[in-house]
C-alpha positions as CSV (number, residue, x, y, z in Angstrom):
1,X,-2.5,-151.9,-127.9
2,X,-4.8,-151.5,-124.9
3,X,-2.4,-153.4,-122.6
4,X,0.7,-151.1,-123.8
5,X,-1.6,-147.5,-123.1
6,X,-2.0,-149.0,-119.3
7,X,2.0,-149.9,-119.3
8,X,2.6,-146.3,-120.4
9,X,0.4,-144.9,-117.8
10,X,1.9,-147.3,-115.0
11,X,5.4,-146.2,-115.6
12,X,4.3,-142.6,-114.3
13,X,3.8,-144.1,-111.1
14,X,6.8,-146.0,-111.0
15,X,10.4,-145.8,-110.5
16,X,12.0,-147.1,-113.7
17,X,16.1,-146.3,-112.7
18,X,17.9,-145.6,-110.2
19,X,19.5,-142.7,-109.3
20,X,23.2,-143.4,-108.9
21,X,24.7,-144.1,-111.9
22,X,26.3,-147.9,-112.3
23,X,27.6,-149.9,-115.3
24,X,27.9,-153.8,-115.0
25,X,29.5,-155.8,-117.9
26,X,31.0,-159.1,-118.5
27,X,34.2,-160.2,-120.0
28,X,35.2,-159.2,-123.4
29,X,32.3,-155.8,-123.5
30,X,33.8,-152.9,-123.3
31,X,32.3,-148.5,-123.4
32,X,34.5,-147.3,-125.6
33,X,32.3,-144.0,-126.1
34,X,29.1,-142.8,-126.6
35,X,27.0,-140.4,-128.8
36,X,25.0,-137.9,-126.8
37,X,21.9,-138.0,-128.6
38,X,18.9,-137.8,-125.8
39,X,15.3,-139.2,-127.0
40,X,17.2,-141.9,-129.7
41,X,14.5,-144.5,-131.0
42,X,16.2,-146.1,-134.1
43,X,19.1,-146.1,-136.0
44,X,20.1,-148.0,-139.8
45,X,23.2,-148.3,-141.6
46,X,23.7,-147.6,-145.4
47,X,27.3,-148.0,-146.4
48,X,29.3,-145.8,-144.6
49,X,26.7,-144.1,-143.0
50,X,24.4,-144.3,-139.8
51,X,20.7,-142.9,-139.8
52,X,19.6,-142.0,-136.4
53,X,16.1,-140.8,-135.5
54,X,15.2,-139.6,-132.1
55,X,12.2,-137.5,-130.6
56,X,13.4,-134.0,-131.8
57,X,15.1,-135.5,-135.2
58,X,17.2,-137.0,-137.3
59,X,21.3,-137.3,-137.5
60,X,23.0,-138.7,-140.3
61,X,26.7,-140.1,-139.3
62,X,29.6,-141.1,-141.0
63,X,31.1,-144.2,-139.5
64,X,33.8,-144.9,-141.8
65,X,36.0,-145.6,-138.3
66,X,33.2,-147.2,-136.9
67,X,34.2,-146.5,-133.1
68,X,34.5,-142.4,-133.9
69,X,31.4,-141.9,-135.7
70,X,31.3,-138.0,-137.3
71,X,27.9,-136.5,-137.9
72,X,27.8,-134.9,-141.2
73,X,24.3,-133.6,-141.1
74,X,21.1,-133.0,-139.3
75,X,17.7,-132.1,-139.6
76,X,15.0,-130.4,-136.6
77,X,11.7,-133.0,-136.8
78,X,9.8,-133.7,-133.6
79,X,8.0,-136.9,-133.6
80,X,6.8,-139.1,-131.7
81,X,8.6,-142.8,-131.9
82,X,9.7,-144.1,-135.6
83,X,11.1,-147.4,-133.9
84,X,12.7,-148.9,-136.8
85,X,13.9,-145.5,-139.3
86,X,14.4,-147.1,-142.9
87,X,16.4,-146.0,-146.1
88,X,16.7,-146.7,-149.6
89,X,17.4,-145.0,-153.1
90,X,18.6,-141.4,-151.3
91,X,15.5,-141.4,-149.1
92,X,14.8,-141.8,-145.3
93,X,11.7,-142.8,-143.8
94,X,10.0,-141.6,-140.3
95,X,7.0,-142.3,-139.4
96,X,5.2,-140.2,-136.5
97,X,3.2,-142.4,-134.6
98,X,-0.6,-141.8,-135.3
99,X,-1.6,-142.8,-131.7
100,X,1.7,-140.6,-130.6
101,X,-0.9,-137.7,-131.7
102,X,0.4,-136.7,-135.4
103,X,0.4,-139.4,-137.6
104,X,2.7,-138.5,-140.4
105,X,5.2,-140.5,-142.4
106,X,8.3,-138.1,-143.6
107,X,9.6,-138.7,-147.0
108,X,13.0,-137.3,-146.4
109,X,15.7,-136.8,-149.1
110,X,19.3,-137.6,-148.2
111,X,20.7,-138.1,-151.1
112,X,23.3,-134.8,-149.7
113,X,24.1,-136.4,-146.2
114,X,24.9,-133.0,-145.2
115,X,21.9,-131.6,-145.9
116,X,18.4,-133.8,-145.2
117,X,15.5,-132.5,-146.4
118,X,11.9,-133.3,-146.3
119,X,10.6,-134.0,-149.8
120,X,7.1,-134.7,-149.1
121,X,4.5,-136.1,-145.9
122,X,1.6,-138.7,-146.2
123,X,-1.1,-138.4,-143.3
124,X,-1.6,-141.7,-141.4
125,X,-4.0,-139.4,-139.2
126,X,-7.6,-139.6,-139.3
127,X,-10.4,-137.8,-138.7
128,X,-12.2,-139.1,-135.1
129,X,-8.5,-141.3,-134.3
130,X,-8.7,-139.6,-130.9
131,X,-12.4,-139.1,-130.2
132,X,-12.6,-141.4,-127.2
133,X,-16.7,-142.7,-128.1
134,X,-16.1,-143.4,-131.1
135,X,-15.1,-147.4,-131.3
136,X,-13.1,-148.6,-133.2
137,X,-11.1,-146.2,-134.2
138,X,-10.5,-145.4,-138.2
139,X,-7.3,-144.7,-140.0
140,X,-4.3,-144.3,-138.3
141,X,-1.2,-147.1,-139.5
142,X,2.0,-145.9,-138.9
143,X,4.1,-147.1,-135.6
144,X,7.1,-148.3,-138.2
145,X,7.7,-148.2,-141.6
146,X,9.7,-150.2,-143.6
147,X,11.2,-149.9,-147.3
148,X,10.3,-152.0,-149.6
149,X,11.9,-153.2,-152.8
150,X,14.5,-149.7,-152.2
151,X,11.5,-147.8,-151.0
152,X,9.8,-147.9,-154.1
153,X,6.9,-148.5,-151.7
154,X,6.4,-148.3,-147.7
155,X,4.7,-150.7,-145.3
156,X,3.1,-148.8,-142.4
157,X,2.9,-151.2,-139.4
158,X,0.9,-150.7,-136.0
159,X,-2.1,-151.5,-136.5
160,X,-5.0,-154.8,-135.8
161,X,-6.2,-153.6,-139.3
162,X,-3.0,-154.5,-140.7
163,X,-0.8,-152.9,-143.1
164,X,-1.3,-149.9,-144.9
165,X,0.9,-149.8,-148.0
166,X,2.2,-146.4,-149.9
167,X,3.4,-145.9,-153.3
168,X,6.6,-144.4,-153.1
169,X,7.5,-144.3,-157.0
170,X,7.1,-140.6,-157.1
171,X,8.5,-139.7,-153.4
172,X,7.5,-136.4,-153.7
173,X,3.7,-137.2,-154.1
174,X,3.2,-140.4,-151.4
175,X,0.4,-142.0,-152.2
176,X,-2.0,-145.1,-150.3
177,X,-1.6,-147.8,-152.9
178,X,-3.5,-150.5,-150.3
179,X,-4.4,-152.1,-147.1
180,X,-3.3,-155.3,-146.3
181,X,-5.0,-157.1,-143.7
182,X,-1.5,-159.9,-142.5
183,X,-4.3,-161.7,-140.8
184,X,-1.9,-164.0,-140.0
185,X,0.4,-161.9,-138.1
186,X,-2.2,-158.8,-136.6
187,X,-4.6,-160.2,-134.3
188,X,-6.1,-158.3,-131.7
189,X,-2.7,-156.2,-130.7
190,X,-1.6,-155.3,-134.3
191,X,0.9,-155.6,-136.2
192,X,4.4,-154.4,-135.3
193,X,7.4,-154.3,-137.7
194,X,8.4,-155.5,-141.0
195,X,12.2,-156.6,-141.6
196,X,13.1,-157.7,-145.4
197,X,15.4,-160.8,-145.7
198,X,18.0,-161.2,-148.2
199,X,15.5,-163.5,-149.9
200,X,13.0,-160.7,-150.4
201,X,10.6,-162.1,-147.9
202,X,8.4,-159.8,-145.7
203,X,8.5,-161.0,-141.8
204,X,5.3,-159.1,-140.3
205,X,5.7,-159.2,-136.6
206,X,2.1,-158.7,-134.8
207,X,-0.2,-160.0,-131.8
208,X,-0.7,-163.4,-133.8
209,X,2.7,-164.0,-134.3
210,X,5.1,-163.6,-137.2
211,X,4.4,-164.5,-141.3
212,X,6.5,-164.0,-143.8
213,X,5.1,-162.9,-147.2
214,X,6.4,-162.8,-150.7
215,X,6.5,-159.1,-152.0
216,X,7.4,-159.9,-156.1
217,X,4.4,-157.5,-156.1
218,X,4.2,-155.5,-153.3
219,X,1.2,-154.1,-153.6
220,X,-0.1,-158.3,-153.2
221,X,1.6,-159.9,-150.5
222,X,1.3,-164.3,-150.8
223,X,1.5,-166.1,-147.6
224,X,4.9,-168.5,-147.5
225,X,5.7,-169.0,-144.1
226,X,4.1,-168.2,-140.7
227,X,4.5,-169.6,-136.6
228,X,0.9,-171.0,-136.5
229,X,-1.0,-171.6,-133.3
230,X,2.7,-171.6,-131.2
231,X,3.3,-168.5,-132.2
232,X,-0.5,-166.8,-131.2
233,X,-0.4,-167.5,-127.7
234,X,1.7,-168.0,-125.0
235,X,4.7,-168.3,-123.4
236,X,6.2,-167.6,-126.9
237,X,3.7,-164.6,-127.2
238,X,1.9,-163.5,-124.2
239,X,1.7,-159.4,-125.7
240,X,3.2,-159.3,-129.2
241,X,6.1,-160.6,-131.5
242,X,7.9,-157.3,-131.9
243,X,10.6,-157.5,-134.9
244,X,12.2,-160.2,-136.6
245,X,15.9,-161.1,-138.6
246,X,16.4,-163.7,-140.5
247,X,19.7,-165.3,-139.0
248,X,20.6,-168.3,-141.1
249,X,18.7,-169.9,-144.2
250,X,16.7,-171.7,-142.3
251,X,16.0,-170.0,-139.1
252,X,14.7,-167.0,-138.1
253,X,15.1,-165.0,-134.9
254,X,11.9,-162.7,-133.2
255,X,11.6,-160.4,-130.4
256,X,8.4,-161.3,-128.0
257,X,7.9,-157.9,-126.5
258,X,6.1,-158.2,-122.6
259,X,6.8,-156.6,-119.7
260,X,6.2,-157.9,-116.4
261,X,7.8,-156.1,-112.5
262,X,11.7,-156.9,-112.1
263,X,11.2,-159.3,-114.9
264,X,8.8,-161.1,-114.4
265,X,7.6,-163.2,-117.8
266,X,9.5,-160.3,-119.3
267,X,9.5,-160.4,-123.4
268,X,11.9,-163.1,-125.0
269,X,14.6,-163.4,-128.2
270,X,13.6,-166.0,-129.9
271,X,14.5,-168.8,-132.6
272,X,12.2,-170.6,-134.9
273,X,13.2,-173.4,-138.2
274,X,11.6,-172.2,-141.2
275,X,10.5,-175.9,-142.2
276,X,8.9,-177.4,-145.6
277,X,4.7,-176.2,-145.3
278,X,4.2,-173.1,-143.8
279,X,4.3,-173.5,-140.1
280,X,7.9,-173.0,-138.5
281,X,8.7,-174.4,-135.5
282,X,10.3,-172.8,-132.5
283,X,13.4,-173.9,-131.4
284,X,15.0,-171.8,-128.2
285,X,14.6,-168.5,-126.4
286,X,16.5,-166.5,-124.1
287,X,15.2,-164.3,-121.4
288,X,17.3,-161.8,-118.9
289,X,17.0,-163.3,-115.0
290,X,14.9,-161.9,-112.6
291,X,16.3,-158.8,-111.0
292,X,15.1,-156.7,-108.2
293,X,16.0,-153.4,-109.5
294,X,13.9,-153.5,-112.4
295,X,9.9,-152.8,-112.0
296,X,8.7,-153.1,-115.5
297,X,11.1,-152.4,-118.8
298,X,12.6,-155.6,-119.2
299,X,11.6,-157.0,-121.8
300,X,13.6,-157.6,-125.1
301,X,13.3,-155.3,-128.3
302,X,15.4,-154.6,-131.3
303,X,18.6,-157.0,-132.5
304,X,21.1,-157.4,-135.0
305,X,23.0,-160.4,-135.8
306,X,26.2,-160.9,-137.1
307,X,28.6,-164.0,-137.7
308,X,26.7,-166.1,-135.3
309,X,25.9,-163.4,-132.6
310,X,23.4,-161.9,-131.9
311,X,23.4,-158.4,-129.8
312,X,20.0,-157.9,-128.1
313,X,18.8,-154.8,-126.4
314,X,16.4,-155.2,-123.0
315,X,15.6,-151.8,-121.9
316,X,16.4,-151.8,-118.5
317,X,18.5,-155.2,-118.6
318,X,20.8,-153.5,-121.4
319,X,22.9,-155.2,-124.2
320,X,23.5,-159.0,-123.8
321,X,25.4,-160.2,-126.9
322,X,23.7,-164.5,-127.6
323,X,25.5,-166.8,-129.3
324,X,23.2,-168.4,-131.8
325,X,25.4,-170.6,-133.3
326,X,23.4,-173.5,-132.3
327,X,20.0,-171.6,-132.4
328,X,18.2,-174.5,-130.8
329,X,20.6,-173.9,-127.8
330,X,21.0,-170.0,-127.3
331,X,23.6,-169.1,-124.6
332,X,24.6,-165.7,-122.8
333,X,27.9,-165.2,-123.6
334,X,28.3,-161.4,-122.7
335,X,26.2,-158.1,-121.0
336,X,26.4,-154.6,-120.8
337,X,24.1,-153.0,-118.5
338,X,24.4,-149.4,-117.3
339,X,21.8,-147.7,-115.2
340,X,20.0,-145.2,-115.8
341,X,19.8,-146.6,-118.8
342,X,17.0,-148.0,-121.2
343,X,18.6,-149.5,-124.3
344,X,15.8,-150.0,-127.3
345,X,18.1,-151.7,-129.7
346,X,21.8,-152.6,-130.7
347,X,23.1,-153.3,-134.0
348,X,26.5,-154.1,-135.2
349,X,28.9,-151.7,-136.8
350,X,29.0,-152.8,-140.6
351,X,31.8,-150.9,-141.1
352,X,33.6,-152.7,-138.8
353,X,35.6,-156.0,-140.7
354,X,35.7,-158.0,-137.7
355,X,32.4,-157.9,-136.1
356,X,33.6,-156.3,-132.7
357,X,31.6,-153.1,-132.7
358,X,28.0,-152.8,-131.3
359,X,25.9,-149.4,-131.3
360,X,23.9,-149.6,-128.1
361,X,20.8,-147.7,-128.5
362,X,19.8,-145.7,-125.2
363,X,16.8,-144.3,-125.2
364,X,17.6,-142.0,-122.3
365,X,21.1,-140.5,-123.0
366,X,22.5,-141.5,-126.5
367,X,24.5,-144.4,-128.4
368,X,26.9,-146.0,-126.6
369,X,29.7,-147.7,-128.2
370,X,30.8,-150.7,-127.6
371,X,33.9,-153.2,-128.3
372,X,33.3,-156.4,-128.3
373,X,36.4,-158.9,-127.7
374,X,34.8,-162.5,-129.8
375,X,37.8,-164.9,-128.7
376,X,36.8,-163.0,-124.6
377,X,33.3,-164.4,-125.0
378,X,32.2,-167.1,-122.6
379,X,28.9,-168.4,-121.5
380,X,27.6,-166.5,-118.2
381,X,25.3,-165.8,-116.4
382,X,24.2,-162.1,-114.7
383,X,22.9,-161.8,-110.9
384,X,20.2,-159.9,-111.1
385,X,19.2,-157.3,-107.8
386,X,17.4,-159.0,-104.8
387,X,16.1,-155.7,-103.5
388,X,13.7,-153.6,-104.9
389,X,15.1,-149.9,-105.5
390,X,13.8,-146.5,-103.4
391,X,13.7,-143.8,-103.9
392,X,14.5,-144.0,-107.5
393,X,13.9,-140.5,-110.1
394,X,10.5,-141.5,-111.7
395,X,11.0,-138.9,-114.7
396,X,8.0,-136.8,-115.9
397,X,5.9,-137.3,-118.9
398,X,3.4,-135.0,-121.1
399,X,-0.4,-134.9,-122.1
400,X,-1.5,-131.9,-124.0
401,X,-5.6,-132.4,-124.8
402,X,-8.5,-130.6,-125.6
403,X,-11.5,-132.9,-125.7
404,X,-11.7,-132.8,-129.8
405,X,-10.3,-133.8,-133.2
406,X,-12.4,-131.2,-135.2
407,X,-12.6,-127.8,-135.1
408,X,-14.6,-124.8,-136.6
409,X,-13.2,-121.1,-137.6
410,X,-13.8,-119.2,-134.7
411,X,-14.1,-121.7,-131.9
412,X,-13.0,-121.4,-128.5
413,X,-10.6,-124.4,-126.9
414,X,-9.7,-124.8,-123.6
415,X,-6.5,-126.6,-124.1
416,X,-4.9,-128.2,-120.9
417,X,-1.0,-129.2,-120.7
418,X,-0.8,-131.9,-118.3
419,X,2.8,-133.2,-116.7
420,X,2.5,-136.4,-114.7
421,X,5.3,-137.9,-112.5
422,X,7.4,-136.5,-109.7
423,X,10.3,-134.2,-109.8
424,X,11.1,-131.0,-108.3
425,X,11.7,-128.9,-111.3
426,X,10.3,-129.3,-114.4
427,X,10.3,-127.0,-117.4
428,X,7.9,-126.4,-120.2
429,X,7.9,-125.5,-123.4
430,X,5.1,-125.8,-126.4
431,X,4.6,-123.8,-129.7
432,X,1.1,-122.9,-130.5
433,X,0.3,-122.7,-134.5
434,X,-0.3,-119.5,-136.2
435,X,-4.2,-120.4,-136.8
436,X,-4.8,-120.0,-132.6
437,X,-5.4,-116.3,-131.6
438,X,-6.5,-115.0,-128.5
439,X,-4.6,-116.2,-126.4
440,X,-4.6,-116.4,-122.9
441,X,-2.6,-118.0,-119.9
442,X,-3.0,-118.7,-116.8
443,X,-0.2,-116.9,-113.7
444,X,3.0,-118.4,-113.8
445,X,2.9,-119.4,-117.5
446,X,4.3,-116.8,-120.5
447,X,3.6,-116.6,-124.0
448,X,5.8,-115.1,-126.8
449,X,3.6,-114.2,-129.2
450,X,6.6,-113.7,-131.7
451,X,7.7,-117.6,-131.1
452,X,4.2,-118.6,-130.4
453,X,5.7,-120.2,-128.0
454,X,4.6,-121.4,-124.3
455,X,6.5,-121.5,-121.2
456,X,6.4,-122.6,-117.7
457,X,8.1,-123.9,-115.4
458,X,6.7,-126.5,-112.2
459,X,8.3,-126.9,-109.0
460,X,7.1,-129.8,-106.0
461,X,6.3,-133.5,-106.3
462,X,2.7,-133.4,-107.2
463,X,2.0,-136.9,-109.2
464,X,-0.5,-134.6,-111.8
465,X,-0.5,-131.0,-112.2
466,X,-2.3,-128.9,-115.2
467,X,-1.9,-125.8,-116.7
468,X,-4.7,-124.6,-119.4
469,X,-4.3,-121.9,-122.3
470,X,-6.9,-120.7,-124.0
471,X,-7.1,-119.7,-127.7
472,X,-9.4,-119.2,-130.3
473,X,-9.1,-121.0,-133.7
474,X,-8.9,-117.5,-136.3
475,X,-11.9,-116.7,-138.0
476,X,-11.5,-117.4,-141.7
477,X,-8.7,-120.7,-141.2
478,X,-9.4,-122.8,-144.5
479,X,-11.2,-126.3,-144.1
480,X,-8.5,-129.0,-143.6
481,X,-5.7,-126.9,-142.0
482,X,-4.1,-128.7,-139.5
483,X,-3.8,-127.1,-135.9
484,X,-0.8,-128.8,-134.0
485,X,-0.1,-127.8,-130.2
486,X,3.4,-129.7,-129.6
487,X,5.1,-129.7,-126.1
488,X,8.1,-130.7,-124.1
489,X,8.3,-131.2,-120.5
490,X,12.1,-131.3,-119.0
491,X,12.7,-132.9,-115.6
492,X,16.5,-133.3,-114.2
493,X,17.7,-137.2,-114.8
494,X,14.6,-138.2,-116.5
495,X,15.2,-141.8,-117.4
496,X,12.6,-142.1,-119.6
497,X,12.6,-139.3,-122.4
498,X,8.9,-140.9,-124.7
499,X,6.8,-139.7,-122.6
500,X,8.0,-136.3,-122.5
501,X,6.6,-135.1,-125.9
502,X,2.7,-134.0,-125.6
503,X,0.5,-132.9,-128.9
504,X,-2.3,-132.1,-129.7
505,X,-4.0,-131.9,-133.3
506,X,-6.6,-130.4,-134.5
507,X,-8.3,-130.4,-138.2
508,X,-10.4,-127.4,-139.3
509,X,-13.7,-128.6,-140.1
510,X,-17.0,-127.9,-142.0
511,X,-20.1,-127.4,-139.5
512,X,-21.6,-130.7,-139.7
513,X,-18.2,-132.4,-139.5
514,X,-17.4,-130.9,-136.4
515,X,-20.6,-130.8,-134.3
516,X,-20.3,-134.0,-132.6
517,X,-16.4,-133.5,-131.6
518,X,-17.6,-129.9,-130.1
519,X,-20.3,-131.3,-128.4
520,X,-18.7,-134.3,-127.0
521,X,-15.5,-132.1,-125.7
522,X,-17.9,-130.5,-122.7
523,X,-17.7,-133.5,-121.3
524,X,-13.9,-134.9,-121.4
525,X,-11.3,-133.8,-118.9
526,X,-7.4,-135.4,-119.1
527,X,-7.2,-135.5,-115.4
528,X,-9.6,-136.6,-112.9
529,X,-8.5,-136.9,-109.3
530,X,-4.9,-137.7,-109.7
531,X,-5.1,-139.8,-112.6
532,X,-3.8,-138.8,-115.8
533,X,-6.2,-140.8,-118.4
534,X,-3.6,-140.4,-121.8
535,X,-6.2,-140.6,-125.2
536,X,-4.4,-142.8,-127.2
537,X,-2.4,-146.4,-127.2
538,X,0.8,-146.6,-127.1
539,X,3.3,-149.7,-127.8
540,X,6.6,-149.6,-127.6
């Protein structure tokens, strides 16, 4: 996850959309609407419903017309990103990205559409996850989640150590049942994701490629099928296979996520036979073309297939529907690309009974809706830009930190809200938790202390600027209480809405626990000179 933290940090520095507003589409694709829902990571279909999770929470849908979607509920939950949101047997799954600065998987009921709840949380946070001498790192498994066997259980993906796996048979008490190593699929990078086929196989996506694993008992995954030594290196996986669908019988389709300026070796959709023995063999891929406009987000992400097409989101390079028909000849047969834009997924409208209707997944404004005219479709190909853009909006992004993990009653932080990025106006919010007293801003920045809440607001281009708060931790807060700082920073036509979320988190700890952490934080700044140094991975 190394390589992703520097991506993260490099997009601060560059322009990732430009600033006039364009939408280029082939034949047959067509906007027919779209869902303002800002932040979006993930969405999943359960009958005649759509589960959405974005950074500030989740929206529940009904798409019984699948083109005029109705939400019927919603519930407030910050996190960071829960790329792939899973449901099952009335419950919902979001996981908060450990190295996002929480690490916590949601349990949340839905059995009332209207009226989400959260049942119970399991901590994928550890103690020391965000210590920056300590190497490596314990604890923290949670980029996705996935349901399996009716979320009876949970994988928790994101992770070189593996998988961790949670016993869901009493929701309302989560609890860590295993950790699975998926050697096989890992490697140095991690794991990724975990799609279930209609055969009850396990695909784990990770650094070493995909394997797919029989989960009779999922509590002891068996090894069936995997990419071997093709799948491990590159050009089929030069960062990390991302997510996986299982397409026909005997193929199986994978996102290779990379990222590479104006598309470069950008990430690839991929086909691979699943074969008597283990090893698969790849068959085709398809990657978007070269294009000016672009400086790093192209690479491919989530997919859905349906009826022989497949519709494939590329940030930056948008939706471009593949037919996979032949899957040892995959061919472009339609795009939709808007700008700004920055499209994580797509997925076809179940509801819909002709396969024409694709949810477009935009990170940075909502889900578009899309028609899609099959007997339209013909192979093409997309120009990409020669020139490289100027003078596009760079967005802002946020870093709350205070240089520890552990805390005593009584202790004194310095705590320093960081934005990055260029804008003229941005504004800032965060909440501080009850168990901070005493405290005190700096000019220019108020504090409520009804809301608890933080406000500021920055004006100028400066790449970096810092505002610090400080607060006591309340004599007499009980050993283990969790002290979250969470923040938002808002800047006008910010394409790229992740990095706008900063937290900070805190445990309340005995002396000898928290000694070294107090010690250490002396030393640790989150800005030296310009450069905003971000204390945790982050992969996409």
């Amino acid at each position: 996850m190394r390589r992703a933290f520097l991506l993260l940090v490099f997009l601060a520095a560059l322009p990732v959309a430009p600033a006039a507003a364009s939408t280029d589409r082939s034949r047959g694709i067509r906007l027919e609407g779209t869902i303002r829902e800002r932040g979006v990571i993930s969405a999943r279909p359960a009958g005649n419903l759509l589960y959405v999770s974005s950074l500030t929470g989740v929206s529940i849908f009904d798409i019984a017309d699948p083109r005029a979607p109705v939400r019927v509920g919603r519930l407030d939950l910050p996190n960071a990103q829960n790329e792939d949101v899973d449901v099952g047997s009335g419950l919902m799954l979001v996981s908060d990205d450990p190295f996002g600065g929480r690490g916590i998987l949601h349990v949340i009921d839905v059995r009332d559409p209207t009226q989400p709840r959260v049942l119970s949380t399991f901590s994928t946070w550890a103690p020391g996850l965000l210590e920056f001498d300590r190497v490596p790192r314990s604890g923290g498994i949670g980029h996705t989640v996935t349901c399996i066997q009716a979320c009876r259980y949970a994988w928790l993906a994101g992770s070189a150590a593996g998988i961790d796996i949670v016993d869901l048979t009493d929701p309302a008490n989560p609890r860590l049942a295993t950790r699975f190593p998926a050697r096989e699929a890992a490697g140095l990078n991690g794991t990724h994701d975990v799609q279930v086929d209609p055969q009850g196989l396990a695909w784990v996506a990770g650094a070493r490629g995909t394997a797919a694993y029989d989960i009779t008992d999922p509590v002891r995954p068996r090894l069936v099928k995997h990419t071997g030594a093709r799948g491990r290196r590159g050009p089929l996986n030069d960062f990390i296979h991302h997510n996986s669908q299982r397409i026909a019988p005997g193929v199986v389709a994978i996102t290779e996520e990379d990222f590479g300026d104006r598309c470069r070796r950008a990430g690839t959709l991929q086909t691979w036979r699943i074969r008597r023995g283990r090893v698969m063999r790849p068959l085709d891929s398809f990657a978007v073309e070269r294009d000016g406009s672009s400086r790093v987000m192209c690479s491919a992400h989530y997919f859905d297939a349906r009826d022989g097409l497949i519709a494939q989101g590329f940030y930056e390079q948008g939706i471009r529907i593949v037919d996979a028909r032949r899957p040892a000849r995959l061919r472009q047969v339609g795009y939709f690309v808007r700008r700004p834009a920055l499209y994580w997924g797509a997925l076809w409208a179940p509801t819909d009974p002709n396969g024409s209707t694709v949810y477009a997944l935009d990170h940075s404004r909502g889900i578009d809706i899309l028609s899609v005219n099959r007997a339209a479709l013909r192979p093409v190909r997309r120009r990409g830009a020669r020139r490289t853009l100027r003078n596009a909006n760079q967005g802002v992004g946020m870093l709350i930190f205070d240089g520890v993990d552990r805390v005593l009653p009584g202790q004194r932080l310095r705590i320093d809200m960081a934005v990055f990025g260029r804008s003229r106006r941005v504004r800032v919010s965060a909440t501080l938790p009850p168990g901070l007293d005493s405290v005190r801003v700096p000019r220019g920045v108020r504090f409520d202390a009804a809301t608890r809440e933080v406000t500021f607001t920055l004006r100028g281009r400066r790449q970096v600027r810092v505002r610090r708060i400080r607060a006591r931790v309340a004599p007499g807060t009980a050993v283990g209480t969790s002290l979250e700082v969470i923040g938002f920073a808002r800047g006008p036509g910010d394409p790229l809405p992740l990095d706008d979320r900063g937290v900070d988190r805190n445990e309340v700890a005995t002396t000898g626990d928290a000694a070294r952490a107090t010690t250490a934080a002396a030393a640790r700044r989150p800005v030296r000179r310009g450069f905003c140094a971000l204390p945790y991975d982050y992969t996409f």
